[in-house]
C-alpha positions in Angstrom: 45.0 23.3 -54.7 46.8 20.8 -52.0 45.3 21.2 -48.3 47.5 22.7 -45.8 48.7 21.0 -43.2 46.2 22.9 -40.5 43.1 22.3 -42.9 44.1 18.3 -43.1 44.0 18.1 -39.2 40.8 19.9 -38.9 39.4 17.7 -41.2 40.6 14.8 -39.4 39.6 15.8 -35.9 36.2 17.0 -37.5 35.9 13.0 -38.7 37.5 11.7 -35.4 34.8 13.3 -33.2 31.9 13.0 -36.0 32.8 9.1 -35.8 33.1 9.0 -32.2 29.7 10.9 -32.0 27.7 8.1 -34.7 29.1 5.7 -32.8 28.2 6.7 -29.2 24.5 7.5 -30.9 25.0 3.4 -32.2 25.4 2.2 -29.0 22.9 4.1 -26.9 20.3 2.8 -29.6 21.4 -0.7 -29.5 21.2 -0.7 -25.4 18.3 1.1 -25.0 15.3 -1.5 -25.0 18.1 -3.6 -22.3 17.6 -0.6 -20.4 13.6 -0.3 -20.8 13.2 -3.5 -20.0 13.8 -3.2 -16.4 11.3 -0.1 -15.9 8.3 -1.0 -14.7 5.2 -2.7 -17.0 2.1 -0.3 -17.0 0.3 -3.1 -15.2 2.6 -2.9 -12.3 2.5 1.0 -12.2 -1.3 0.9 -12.3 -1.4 -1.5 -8.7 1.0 0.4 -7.2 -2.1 3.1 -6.0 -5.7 2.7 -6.1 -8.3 5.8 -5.7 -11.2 5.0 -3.7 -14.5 7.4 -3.4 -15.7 6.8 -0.2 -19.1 8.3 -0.4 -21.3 5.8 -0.9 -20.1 3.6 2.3 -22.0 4.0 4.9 -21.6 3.9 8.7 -21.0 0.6 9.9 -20.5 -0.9 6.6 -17.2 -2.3 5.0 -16.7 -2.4 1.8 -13.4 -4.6 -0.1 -11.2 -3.1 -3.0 -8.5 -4.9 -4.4 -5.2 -3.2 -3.8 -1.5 -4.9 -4.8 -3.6 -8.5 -5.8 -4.6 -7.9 -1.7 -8.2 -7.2 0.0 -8.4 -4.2 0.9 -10.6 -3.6 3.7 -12.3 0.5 4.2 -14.8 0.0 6.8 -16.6 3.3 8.1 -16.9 2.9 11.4 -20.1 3.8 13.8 -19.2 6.2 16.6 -20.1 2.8 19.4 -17.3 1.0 17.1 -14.8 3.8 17.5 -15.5 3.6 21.2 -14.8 0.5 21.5 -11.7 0.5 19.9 -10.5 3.8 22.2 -11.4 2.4 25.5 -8.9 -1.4 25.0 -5.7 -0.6 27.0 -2.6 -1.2 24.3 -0.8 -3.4 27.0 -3.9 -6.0 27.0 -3.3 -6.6 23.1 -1.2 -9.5 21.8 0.6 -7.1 19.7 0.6 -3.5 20.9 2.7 -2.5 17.8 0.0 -0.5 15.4 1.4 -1.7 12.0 0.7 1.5 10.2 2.8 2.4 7.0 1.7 5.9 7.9 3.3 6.0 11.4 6.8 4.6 12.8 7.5 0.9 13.7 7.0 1.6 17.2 4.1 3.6 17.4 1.5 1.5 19.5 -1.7 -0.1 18.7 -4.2 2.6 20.1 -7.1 3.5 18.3 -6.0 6.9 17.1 -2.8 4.9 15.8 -4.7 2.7 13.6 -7.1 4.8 11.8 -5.2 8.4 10.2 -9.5 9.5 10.4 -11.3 7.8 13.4 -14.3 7.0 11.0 -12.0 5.4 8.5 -9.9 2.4 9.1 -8.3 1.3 6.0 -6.3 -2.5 6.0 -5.0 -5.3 3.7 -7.0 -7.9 4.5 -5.2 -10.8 5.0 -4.9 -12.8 8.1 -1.4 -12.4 9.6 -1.4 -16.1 10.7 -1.5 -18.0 7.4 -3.0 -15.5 5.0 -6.7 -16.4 4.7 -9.2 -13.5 4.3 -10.8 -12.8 7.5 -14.8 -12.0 7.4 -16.0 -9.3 8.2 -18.6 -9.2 11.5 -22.1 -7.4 10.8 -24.8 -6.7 12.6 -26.6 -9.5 11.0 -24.5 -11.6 10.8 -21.6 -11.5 13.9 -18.5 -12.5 13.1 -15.6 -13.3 16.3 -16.1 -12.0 19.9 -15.0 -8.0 19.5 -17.1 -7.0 16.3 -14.7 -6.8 14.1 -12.8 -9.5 11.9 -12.4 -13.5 12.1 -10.7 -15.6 10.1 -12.7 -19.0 10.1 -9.5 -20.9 9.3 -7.6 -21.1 12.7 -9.9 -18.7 14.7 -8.5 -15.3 14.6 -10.2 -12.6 16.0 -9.6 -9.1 15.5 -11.6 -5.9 16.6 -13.0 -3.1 14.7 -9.1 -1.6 15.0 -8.1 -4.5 12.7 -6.2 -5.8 16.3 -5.5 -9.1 16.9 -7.3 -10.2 20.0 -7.2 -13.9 20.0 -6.3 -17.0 18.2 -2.7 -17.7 16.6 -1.8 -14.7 14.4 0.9 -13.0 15.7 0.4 -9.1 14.5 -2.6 -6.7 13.8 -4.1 -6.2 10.6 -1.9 -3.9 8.4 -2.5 -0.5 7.9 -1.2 0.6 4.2 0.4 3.6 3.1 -2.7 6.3 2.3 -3.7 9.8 1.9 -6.9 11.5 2.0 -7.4 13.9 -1.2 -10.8 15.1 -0.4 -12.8 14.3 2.0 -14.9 11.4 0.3 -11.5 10.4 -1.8 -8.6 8.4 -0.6 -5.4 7.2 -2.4 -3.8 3.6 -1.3 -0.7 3.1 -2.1 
């Protein structure tokens, strides 16, 4: 029995779309690992944030992660440290810009701008000047003239806001993008 002439297109529209379809399914699988590629390794995904359990740091000590292949620097400050920081005047300051991923670019360098918790101050630790790691100042061993940070490199001294005070870097100590889950848990990045 011959095929009618509507049964014959059918057919052929049927292998038309069927071999449009194979073929679409041929190419996705064939581009696919181009595509892939350019997503993110697992290594890069797991620096982009870092959990840290802040319960064991106590006040008036600092303790370094590493965050992005950076220092990290969460110091719990004392209440005669957060002082401190609240009583410099912002227009004394070499740079009165806070340089806080949490806040705008304008916001200014006061203490309640620098730290999201006063007790908390969380910073890459990297000298804005040439990139060195500043030290930390302790009360056994001081480190700079405001109690806070000096890189030994050039001289840079910051305070326990992570401000620049004196010597040649030009801005404050970053403050990265973080969030507080808990209480005793923050995440970085």
């Amino acid at each position: 029995m011959a095929a009618t002439t509507s049964d014959a297109g059918t057919r052929r529209d049927f292998l038309y779309v069927a071999s449009g379809a194979v073929g679409a399914v041929g190419v996705a699988a064939a581009a696919w690992p181009f595509i892939d590629q350019m997503n993110p390794t697992s290594a890069a995904l797991a620096m982009g944030t870092t959990e840290i359990d802040l319960s064991a740091i106590q006040p008036g000590q600092q303790i370094v992660f590493k965050h992005r292949g950076q220092p990290l620097f969460v110091r719990r400050r004392t209440p005669a440290e957060i002082a401190a920081a609240k009583a410099v005047d912002v227009n004394s300051l070499p740079d009165p810009l806070a340089r806080n991923d949490n806040l705008p670019e304008d916001a200014l360098a006061n203490d309640a701008d620098r730290a999201t918790k006063p007790e908390w101050l969380i910073l890459i630790g990297v000298c804005t000047h040439l990139g060195c790691t500043p030290q930390v100042s302790t009360p056994q061993m001081p480190q700079g003239d405001y109690g806070g940070w000096l890189c030994h490199c050039h001289g840079s001294m910051y305070d326990t806001a992570g401000r620049i005070r004196k010597g040649p870097a030009p801005k404050n100590l970053q403050a990265p993008l973080y969030t507080f889950l808990t209480d005793t848990h923050v995440k970085v990045g």
